[in-house]
C-alpha positions in Angstrom: 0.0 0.0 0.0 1.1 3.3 -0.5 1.7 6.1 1.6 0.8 9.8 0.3 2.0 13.3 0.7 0.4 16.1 1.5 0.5 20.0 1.6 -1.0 23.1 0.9 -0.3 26.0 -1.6 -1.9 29.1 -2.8 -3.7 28.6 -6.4 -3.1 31.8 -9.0 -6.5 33.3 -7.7 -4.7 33.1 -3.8 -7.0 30.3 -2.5 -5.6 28.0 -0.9 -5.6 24.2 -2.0 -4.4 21.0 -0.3 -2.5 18.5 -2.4 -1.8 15.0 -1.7 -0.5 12.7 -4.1 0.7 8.8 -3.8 4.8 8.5 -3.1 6.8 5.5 -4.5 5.1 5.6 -7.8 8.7 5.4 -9.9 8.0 2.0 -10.7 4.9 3.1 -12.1 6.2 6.0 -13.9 9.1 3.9 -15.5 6.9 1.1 -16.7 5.7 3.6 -19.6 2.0 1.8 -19.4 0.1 4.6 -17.6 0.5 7.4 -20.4 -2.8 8.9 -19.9 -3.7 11.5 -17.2 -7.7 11.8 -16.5 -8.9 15.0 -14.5 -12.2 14.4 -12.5 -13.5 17.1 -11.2 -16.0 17.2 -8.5 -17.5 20.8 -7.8 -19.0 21.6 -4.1 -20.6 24.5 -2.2 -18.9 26.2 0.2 -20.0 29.2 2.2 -16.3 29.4 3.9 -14.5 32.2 3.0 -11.0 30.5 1.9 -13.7 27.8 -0.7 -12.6 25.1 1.3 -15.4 22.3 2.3 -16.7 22.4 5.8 -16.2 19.4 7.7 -19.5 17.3 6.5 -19.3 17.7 2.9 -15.2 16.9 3.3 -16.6 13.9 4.7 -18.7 13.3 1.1 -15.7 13.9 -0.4 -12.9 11.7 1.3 -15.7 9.1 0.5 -15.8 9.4 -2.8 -12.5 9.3 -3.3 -12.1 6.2 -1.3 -14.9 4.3 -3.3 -12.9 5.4 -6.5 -9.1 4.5 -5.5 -10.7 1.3 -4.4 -12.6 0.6 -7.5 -9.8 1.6 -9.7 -7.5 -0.9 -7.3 -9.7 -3.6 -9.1 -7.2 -3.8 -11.8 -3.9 -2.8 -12.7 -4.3 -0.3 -15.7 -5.0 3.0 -13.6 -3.7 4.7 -10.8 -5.2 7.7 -8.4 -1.8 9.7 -8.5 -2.8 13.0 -6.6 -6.3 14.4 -5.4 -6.7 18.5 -5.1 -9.0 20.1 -2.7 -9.9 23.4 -3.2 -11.6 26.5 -4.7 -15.0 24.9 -4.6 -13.5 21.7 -6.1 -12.3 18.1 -5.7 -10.0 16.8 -8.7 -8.2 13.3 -9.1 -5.9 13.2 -11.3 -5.4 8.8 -12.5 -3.3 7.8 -14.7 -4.2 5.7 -16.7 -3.1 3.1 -19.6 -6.6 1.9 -20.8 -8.8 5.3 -20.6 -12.4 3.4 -21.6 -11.1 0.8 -18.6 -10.8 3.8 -16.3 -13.9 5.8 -17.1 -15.8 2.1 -16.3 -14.2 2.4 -12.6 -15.5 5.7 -12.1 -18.7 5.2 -13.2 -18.4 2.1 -10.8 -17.4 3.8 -7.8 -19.5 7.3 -8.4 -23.0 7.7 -8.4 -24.7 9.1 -11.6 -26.5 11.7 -10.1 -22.7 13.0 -8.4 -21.7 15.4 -11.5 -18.7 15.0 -12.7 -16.4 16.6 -15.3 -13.9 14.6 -16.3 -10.6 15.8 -18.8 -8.1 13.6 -20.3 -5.0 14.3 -21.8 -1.6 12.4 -22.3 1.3 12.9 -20.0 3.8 10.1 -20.9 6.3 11.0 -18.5 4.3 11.8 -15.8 4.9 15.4 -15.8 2.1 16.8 -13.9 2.8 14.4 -10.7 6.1 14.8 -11.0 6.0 19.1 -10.7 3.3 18.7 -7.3 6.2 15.2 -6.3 8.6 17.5 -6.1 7.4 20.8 -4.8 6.6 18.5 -1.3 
């Protein structure tokens, strides 16, 4: 099992955003199988002033993300890499080496009526988890 980092920074509108993200991922990374990064988004309410969640719908949230690591865990083609909370927002970020495979697990793990908006791009070397790796 892996362990994770964490830490906060300021996003370029100055609200603040906690990271974590999954260490010991360099056999991962070096396998060159997961060359696909998916963004899911997951957009909450927040009447705090810094658009963090309170403490119940953080609670939604870490649940979620739970059902989805361990859905995605189900097989070996796609990894939850890093998770963003912040500015009115959750965001995974898996990578991913069979795309159709991973949108199956999320649709698995989150309800349909939980709105999601979900980007993909390709990121063969990993370079978006290696910049928030390395700025721990």
């Amino acid at each position: 099992m892996n362990k994770w980092f964490s830490y906060k920074f300021q996003d370029e509108d100055d609200h603040t955003v906690m990271v974590r993200g999954k260490e010991r991922l360099e056999n991962e990374i070096a396998s060159g199988k997961f060359k696909q990064r998916l963004e899911i988004s997951c957009f909450y309410d927040s009447d705090e002033a810094d658009f963090l969640p309170n403490e119940e719908v953080l609670s939604d949230l870490d649940l979620l993300e739970y059902d989805l690591e361990k859905e995605l865990s189900k097989g070996t083609k796609s990894i939850l890499a890093l998770s963003f909370t912040g500015a009115r927002r959750r965001v995974w970020y898996v990578y991913t080496e069979d795309v159709r495979s991973a949108i199956f697990s999320i649709n698995m793990a989150i309800a349909p009526e939980v709105e999601l908006q979900i980007i993909h791009e390709p990121d063969e070397n990993w370079e978006f988890y290696k910049k928030f790796y390395h700025s721990k």
